[in-house]
mmCIF file as Biopython writes it, N, C-alpha, C and O atoms, coordinates in Angstrom:
data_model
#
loop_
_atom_site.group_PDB
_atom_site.id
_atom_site.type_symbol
_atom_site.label_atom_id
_atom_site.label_alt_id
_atom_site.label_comp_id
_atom_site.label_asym_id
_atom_site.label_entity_id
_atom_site.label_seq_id
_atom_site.pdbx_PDB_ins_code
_atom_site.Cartn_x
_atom_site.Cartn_y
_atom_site.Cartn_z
_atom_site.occupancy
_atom_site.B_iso_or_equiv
_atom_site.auth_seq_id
_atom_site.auth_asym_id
_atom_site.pdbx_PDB_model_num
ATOM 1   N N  . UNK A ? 1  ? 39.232 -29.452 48.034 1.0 0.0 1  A 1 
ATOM 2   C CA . UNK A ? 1  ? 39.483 -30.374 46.943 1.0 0.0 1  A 1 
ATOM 3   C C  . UNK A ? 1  ? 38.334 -30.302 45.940 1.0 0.0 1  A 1 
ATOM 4   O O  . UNK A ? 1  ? 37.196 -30.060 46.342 1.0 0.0 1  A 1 
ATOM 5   N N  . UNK A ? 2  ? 38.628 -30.531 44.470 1.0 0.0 2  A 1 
ATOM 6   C CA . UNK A ? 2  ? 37.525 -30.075 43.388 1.0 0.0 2  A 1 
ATOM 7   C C  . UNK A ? 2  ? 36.634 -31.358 43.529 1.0 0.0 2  A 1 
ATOM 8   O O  . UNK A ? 2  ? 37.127 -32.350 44.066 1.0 0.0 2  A 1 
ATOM 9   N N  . UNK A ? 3  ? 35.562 -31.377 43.148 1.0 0.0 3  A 1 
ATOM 10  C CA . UNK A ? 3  ? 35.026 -32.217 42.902 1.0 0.0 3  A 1 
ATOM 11  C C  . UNK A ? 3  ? 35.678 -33.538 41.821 1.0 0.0 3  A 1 
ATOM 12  O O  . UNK A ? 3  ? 35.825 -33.306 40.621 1.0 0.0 3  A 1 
ATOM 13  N N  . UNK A ? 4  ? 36.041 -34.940 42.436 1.0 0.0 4  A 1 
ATOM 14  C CA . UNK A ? 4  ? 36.678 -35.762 41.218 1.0 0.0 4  A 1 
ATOM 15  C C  . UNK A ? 4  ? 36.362 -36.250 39.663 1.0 0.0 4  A 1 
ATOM 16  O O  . UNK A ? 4  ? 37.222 -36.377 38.792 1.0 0.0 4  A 1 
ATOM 17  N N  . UNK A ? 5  ? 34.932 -36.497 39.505 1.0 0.0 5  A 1 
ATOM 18  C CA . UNK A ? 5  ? 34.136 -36.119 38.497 1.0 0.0 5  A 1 
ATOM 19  C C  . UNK A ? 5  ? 34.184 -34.793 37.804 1.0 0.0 5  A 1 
ATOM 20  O O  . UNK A ? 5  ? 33.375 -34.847 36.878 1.0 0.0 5  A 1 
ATOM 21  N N  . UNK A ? 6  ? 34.722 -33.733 37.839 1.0 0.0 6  A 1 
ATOM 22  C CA . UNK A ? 6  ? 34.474 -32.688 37.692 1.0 0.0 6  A 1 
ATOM 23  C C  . UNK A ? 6  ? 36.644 -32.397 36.615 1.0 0.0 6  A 1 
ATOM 24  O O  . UNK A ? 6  ? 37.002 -32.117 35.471 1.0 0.0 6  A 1 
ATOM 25  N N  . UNK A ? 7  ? 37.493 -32.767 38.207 1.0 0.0 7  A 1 
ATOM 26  C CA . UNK A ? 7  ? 38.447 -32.851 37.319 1.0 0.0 7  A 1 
ATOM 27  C C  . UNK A ? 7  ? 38.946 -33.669 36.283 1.0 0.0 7  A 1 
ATOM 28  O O  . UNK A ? 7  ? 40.058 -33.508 35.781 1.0 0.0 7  A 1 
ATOM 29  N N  . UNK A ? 8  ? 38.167 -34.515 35.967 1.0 0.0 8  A 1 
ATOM 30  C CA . UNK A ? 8  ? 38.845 -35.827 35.233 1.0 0.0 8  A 1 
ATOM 31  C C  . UNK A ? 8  ? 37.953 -34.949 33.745 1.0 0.0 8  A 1 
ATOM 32  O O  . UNK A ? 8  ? 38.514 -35.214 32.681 1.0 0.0 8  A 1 
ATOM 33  N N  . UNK A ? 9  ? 37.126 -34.320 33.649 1.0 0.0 9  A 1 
ATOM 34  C CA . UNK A ? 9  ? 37.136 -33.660 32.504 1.0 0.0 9  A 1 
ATOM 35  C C  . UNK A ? 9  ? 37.830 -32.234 32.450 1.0 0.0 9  A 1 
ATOM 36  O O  . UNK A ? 9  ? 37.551 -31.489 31.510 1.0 0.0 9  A 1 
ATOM 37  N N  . UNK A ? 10 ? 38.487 -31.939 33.169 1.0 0.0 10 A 1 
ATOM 38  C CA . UNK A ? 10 ? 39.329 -30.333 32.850 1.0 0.0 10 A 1 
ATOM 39  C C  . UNK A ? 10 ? 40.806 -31.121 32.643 1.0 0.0 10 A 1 
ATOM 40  O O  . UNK A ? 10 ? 41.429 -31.937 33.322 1.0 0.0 10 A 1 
ATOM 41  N N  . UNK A ? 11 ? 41.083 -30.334 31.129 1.0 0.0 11 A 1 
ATOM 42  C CA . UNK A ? 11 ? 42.940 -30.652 30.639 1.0 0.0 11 A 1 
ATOM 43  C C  . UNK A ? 11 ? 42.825 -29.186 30.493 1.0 0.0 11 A 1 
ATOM 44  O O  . UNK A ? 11 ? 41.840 -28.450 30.539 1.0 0.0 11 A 1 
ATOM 45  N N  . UNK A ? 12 ? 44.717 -28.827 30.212 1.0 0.0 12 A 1 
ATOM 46  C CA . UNK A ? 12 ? 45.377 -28.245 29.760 1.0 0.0 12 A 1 
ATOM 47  C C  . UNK A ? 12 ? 44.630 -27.200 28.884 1.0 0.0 12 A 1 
ATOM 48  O O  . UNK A ? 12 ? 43.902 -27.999 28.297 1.0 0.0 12 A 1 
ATOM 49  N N  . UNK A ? 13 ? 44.341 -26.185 28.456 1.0 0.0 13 A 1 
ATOM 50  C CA . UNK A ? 13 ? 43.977 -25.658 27.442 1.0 0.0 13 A 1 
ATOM 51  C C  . UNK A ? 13 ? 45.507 -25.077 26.255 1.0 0.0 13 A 1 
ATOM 52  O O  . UNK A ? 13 ? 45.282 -24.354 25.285 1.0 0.0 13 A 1 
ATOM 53  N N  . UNK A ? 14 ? 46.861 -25.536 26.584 1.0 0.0 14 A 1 
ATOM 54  C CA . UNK A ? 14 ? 47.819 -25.512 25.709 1.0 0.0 14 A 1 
ATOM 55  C C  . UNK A ? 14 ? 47.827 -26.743 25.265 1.0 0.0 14 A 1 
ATOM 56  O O  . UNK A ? 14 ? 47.249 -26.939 24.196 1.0 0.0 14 A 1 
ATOM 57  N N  . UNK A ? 15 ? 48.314 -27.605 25.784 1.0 0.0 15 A 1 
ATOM 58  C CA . UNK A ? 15 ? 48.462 -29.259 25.504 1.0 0.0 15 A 1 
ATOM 59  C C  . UNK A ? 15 ? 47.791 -29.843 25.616 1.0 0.0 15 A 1 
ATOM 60  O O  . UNK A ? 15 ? 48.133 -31.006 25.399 1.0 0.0 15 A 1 
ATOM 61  N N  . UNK A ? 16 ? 46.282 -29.635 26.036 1.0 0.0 16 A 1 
ATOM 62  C CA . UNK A ? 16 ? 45.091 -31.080 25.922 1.0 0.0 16 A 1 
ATOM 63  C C  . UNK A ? 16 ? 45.341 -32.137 26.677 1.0 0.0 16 A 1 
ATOM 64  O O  . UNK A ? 16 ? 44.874 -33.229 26.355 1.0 0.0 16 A 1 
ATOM 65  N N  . UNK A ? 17 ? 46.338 -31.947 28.125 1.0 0.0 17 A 1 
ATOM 66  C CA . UNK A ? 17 ? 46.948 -33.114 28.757 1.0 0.0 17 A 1 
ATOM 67  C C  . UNK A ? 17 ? 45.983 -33.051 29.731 1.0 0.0 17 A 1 
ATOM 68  O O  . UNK A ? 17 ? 45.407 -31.964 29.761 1.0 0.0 17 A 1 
ATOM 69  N N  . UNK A ? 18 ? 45.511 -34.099 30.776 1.0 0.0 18 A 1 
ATOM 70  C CA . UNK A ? 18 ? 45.013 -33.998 32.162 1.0 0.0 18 A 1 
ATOM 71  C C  . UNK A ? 18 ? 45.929 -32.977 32.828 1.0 0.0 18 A 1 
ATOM 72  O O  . UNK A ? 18 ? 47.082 -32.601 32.617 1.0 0.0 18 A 1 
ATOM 73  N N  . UNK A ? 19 ? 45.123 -32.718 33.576 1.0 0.0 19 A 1 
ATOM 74  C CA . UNK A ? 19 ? 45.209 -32.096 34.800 1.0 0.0 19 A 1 
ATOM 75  C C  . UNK A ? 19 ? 45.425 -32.546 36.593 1.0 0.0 19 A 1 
ATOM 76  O O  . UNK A ? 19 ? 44.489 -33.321 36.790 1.0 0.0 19 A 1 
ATOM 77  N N  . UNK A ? 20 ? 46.086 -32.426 37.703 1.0 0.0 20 A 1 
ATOM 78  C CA . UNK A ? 20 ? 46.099 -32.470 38.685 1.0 0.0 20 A 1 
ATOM 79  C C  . UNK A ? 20 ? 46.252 -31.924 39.324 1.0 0.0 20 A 1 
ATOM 80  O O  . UNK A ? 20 ? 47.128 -31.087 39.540 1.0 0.0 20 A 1 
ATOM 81  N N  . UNK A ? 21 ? 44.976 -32.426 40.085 1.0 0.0 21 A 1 
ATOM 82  C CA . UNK A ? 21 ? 45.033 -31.036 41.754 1.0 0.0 21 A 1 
ATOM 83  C C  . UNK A ? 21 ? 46.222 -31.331 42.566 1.0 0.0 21 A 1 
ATOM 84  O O  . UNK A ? 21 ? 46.669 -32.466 42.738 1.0 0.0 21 A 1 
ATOM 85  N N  . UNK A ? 22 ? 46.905 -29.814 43.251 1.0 0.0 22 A 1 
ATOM 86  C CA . UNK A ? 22 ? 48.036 -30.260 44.201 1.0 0.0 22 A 1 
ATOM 87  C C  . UNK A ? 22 ? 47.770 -28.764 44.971 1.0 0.0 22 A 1 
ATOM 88  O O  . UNK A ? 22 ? 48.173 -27.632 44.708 1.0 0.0 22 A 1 
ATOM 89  N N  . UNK A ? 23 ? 46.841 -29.339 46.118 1.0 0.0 23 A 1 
ATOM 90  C CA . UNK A ? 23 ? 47.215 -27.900 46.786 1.0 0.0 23 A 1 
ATOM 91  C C  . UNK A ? 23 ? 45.765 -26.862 46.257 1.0 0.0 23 A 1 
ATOM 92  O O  . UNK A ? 23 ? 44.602 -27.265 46.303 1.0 0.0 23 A 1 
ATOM 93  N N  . UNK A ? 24 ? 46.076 -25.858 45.904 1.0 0.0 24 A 1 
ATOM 94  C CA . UNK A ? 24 ? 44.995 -24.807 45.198 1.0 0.0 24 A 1 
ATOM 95  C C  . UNK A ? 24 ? 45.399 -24.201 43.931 1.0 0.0 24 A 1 
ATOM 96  O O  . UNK A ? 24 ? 45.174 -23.035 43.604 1.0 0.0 24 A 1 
ATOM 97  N N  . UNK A ? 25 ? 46.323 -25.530 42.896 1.0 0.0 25 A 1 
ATOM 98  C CA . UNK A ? 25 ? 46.491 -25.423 41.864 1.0 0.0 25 A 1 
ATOM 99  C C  . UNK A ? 25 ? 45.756 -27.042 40.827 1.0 0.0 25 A 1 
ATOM 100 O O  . UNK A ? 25 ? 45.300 -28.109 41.237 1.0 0.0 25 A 1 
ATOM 101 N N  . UNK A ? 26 ? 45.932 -26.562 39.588 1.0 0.0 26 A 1 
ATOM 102 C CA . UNK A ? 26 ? 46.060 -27.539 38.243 1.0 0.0 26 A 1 
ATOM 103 C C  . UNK A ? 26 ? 47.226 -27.826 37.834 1.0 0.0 26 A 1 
ATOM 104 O O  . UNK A ? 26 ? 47.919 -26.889 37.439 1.0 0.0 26 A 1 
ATOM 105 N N  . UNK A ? 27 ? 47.692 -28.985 37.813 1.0 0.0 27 A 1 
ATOM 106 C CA . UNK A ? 27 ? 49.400 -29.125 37.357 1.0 0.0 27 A 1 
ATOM 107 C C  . UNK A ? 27 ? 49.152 -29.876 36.394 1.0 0.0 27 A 1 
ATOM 108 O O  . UNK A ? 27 ? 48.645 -30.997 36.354 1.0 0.0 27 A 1 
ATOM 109 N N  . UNK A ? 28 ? 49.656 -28.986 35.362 1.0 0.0 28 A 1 
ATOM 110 C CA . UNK A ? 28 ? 49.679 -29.998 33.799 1.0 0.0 28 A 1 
ATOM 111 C C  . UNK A ? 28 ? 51.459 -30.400 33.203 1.0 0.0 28 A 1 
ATOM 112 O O  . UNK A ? 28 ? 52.167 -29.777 32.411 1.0 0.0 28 A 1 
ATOM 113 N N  . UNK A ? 29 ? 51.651 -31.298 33.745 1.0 0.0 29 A 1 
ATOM 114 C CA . UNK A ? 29 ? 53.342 -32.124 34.206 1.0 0.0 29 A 1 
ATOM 115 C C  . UNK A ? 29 ? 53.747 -31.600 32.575 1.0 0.0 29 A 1 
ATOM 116 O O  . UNK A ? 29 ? 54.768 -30.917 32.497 1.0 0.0 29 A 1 
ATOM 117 N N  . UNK A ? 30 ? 52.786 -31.971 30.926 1.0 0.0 30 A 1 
ATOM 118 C CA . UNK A ? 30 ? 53.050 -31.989 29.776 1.0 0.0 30 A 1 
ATOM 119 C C  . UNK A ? 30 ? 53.498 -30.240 29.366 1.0 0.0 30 A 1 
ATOM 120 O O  . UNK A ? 30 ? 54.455 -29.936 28.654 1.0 0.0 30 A 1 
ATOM 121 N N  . UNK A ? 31 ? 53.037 -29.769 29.681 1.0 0.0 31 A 1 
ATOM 122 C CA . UNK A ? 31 ? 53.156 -28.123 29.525 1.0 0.0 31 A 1 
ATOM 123 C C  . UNK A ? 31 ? 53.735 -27.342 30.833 1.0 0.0 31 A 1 
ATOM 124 O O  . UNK A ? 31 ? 53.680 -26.112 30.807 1.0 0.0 31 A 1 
ATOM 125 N N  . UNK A ? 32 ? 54.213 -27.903 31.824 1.0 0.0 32 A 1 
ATOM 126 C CA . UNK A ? 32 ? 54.966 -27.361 32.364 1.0 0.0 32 A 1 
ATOM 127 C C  . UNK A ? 32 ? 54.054 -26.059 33.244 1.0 0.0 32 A 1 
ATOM 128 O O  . UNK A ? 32 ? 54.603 -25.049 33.686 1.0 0.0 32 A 1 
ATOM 129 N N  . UNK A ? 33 ? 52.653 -26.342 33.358 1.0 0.0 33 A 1 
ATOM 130 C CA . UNK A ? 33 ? 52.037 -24.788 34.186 1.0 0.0 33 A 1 
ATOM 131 C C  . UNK A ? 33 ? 51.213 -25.310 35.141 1.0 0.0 33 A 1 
ATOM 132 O O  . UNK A ? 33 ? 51.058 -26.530 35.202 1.0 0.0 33 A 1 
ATOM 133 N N  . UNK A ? 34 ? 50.655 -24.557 35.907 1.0 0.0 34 A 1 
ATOM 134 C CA . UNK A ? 34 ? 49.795 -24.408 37.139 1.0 0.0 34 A 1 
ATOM 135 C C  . UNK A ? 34 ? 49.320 -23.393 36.559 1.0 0.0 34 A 1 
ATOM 136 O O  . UNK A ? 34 ? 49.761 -22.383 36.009 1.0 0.0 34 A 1 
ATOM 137 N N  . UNK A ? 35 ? 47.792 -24.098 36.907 1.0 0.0 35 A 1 
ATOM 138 C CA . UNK A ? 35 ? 46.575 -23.280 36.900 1.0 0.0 35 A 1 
ATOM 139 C C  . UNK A ? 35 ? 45.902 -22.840 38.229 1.0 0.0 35 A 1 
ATOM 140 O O  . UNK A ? 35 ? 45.503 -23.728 38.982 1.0 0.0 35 A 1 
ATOM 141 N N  . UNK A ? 36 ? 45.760 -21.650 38.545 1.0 0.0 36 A 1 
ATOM 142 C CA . UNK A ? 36 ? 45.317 -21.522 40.114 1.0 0.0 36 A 1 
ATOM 143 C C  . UNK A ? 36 ? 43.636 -22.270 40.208 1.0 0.0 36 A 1 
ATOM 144 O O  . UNK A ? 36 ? 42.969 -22.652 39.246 1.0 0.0 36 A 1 
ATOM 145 N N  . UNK A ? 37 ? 43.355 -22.305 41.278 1.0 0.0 37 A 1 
ATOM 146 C CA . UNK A ? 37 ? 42.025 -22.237 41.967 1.0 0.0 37 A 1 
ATOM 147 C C  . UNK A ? 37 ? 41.677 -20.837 42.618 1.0 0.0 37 A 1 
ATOM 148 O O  . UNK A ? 37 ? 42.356 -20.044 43.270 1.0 0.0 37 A 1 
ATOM 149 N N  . UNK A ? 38 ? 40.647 -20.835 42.286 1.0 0.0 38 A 1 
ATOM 150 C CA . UNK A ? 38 ? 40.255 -19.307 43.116 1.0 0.0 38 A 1 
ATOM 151 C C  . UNK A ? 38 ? 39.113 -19.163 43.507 1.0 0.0 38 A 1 
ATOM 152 O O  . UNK A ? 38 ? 38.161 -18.889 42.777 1.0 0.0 38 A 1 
ATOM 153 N N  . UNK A ? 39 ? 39.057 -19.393 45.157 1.0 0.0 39 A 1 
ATOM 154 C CA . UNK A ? 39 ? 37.273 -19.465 45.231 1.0 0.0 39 A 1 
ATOM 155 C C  . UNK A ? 39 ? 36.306 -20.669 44.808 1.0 0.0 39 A 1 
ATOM 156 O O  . UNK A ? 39 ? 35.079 -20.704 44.718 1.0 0.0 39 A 1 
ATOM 157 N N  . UNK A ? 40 ? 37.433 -21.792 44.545 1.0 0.0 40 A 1 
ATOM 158 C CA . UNK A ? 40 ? 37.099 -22.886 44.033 1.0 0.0 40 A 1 
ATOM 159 C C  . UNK A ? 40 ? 36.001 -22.931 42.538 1.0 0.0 40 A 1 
ATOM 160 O O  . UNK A ? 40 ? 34.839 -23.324 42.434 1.0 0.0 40 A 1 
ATOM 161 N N  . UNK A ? 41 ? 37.044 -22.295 41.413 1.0 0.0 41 A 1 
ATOM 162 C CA . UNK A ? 41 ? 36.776 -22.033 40.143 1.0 0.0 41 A 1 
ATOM 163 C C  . UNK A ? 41 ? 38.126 -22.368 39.955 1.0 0.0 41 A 1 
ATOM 164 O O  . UNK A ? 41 ? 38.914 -21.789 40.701 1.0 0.0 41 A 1 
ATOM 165 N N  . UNK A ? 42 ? 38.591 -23.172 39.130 1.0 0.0 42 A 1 
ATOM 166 C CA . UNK A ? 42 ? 39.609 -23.065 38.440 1.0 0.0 42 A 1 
ATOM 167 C C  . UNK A ? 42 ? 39.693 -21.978 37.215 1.0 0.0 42 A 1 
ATOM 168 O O  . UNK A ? 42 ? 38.654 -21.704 36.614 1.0 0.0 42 A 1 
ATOM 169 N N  . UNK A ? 43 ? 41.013 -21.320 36.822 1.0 0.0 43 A 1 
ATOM 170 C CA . UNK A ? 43 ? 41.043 -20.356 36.174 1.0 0.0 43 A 1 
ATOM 171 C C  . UNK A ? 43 ? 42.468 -21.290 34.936 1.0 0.0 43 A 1 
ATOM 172 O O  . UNK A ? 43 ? 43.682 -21.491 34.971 1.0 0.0 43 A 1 
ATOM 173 N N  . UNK A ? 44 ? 41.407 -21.565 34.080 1.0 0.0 44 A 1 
ATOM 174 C CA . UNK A ? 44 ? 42.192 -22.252 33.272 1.0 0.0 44 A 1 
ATOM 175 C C  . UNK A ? 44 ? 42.520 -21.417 31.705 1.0 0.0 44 A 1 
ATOM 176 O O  . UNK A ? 44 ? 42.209 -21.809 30.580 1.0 0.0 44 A 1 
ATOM 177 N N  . UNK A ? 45 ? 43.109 -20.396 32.024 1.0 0.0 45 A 1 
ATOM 178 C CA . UNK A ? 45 ? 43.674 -19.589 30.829 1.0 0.0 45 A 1 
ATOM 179 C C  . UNK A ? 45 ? 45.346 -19.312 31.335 1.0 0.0 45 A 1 
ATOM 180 O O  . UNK A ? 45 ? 45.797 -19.051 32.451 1.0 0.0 45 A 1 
ATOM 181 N N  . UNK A ? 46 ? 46.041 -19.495 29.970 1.0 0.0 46 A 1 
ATOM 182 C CA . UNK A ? 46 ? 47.325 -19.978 29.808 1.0 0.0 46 A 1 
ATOM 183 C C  . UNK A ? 46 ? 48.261 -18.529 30.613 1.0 0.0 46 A 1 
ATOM 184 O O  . UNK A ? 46 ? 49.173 -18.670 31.428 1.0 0.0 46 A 1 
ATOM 185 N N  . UNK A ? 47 ? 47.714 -17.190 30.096 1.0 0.0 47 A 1 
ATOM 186 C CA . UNK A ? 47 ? 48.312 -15.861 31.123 1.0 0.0 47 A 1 
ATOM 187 C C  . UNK A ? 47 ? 48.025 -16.211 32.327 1.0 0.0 47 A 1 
ATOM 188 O O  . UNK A ? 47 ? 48.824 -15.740 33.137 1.0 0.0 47 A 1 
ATOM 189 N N  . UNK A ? 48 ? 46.911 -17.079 32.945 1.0 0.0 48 A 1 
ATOM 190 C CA . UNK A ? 48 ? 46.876 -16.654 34.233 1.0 0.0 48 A 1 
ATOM 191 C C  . UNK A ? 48 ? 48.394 -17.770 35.061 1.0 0.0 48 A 1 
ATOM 192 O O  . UNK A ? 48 ? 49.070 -17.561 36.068 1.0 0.0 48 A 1 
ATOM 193 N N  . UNK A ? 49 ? 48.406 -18.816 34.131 1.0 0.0 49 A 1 
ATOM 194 C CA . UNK A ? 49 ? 49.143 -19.875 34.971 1.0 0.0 49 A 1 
ATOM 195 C C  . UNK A ? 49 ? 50.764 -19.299 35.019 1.0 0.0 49 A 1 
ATOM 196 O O  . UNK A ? 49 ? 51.238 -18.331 34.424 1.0 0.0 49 A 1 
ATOM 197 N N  . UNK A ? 50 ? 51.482 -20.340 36.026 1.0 0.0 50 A 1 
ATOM 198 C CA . UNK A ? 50 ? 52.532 -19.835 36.915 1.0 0.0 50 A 1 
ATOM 199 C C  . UNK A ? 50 ? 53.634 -21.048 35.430 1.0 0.0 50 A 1 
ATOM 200 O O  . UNK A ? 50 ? 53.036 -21.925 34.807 1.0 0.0 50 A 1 
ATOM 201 N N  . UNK A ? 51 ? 54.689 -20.853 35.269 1.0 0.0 51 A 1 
ATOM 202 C CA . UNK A ? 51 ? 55.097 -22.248 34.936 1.0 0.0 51 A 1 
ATOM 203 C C  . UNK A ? 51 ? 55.761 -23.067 35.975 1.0 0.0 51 A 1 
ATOM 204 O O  . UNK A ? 51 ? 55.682 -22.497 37.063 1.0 0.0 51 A 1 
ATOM 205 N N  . UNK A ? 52 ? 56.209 -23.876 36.018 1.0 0.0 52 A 1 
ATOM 206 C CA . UNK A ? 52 ? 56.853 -25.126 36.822 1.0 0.0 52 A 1 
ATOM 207 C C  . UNK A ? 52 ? 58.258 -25.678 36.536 1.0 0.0 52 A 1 
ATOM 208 O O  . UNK A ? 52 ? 59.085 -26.146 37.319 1.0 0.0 52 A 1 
ATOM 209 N N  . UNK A ? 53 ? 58.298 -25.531 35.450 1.0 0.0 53 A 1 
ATOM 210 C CA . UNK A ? 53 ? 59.889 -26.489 34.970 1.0 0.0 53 A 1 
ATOM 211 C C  . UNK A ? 53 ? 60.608 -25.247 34.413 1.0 0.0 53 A 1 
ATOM 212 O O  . UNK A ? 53 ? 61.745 -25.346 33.951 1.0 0.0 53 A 1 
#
């Protein structure tokens, strides 16, 4: 799990929305993507994410 201080400043880099951990992803519900974790770095660029909806 990321540090909680740590996620409450990482959003979206499409939509500027928060972010939530689920698992060994970033789920941004507003933009529809997952951002992986890797090695416990989040990899918050928009090619790397999966979409969701």
């Amino acid at each position: 799990m990321m540090d909680e201080s740590l996620l409450k400043l990482l959003v979206c880099p499409q939509s500027i929305a928060p972010l939530k951990q689920v698992g060994n992803e970033l789920i941004c519900e507003e933009s529809g993507l997952a951002y992986p974790i890797i090695d416990d770095i989040p990899v918050l660029l928009v090619e790397e994410a999966r979409k969701i909806n």
